[in-house]
C-alpha positions as CSV (number, residue, x, y, z in Angstrom):
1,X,0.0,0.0,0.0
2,X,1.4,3.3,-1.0
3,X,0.1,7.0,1.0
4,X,-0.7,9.0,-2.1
5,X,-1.9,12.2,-0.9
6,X,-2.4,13.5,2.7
7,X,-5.3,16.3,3.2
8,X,-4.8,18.5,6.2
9,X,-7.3,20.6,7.8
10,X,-7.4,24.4,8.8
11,X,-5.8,23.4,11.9
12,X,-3.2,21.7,10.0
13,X,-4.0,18.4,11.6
14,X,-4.2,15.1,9.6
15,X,-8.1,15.2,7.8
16,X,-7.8,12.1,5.2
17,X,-5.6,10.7,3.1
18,X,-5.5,8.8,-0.1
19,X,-4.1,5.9,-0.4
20,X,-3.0,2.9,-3.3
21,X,-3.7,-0.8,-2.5
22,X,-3.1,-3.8,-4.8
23,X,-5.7,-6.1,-5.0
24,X,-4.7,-8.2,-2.1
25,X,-4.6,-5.9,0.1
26,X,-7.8,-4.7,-0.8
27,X,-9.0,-8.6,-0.5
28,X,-7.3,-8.7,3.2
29,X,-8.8,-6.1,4.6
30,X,-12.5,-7.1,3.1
31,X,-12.0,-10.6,4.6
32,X,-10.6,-9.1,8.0
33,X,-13.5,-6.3,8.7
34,X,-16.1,-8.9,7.2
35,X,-15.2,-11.1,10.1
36,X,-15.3,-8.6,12.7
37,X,-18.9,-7.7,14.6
38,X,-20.1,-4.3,16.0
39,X,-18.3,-5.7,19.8
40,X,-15.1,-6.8,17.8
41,X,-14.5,-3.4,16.0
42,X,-15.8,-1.4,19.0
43,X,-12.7,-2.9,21.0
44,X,-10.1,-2.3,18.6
45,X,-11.7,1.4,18.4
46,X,-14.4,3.2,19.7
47,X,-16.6,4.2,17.0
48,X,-14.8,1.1,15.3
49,X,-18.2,-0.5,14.6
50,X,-19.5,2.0,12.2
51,X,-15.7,2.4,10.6
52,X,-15.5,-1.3,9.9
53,X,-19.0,-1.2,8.5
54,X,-18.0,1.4,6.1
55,X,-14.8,-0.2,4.9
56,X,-16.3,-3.2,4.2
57,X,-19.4,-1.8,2.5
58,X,-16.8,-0.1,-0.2
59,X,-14.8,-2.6,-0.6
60,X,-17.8,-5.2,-1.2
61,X,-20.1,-2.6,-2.8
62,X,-17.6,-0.8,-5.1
63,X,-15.2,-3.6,-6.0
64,X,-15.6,-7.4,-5.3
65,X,-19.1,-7.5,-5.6
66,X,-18.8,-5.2,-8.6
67,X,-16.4,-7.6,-10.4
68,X,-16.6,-11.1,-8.9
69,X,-19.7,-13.0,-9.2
70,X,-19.8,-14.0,-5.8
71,X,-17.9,-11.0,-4.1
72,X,-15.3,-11.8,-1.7
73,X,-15.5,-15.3,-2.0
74,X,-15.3,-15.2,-5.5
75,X,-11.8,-13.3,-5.1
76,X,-10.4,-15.3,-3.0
77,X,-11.3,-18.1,-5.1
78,X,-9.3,-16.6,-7.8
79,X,-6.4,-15.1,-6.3
C-alpha cells in the first residue's frame, strides 16, 4: 500500500488521506472487517463498529461485488 496524498485541515492536523492498494490488500482487509462484529470493532476502536462497517461496505459494494460473481469469496477463489 502506498500514502498518495495526505489532506490536512485548517488546523493543519491530519483530515484524510488517499491511499493505493493492490488487489490483495484490498481482498485482506475485506475478509478481515467482514469477520469482525459491531463488539469486535468497538474494541479495537471506539466508533470502530460503524468504521469497519464502512470499509467493508466499499470494498464489497464498489469492488468485489462489482467484479466477482460471488464477491469476496469469489476473489479469493481466484487469487
Amino acid at each position: 500500500m502506498n500514502v498518495k496524498q495526505i489532506d490536512l485541515n485548517d488546523q493543519g492536523s491530519v483530515e484524510s488521506i488517499v491511499v493505493r492498494m493492490s488487489l490483495d490488500e484490498a481482498l485482506y482487509l475485506a475478509k478481515l472487517t467482514g469477520g469482525q462484529n459491531g463488539v469486535s470493532a468497538e474494541a479495537v476502536l471506539t466508533g470502530g463498529a460503524g468504521l469497519n462497517a464502512e470499509v467493508y461496505a466499499s470494498l464489497t459494494g464498489e469492488l468485489f461485488n462489482r467484479f466477482y460473481e460471488d464477491g469476496v469469496a469469489d476473489a479469493v477463489r481466484n487469487r
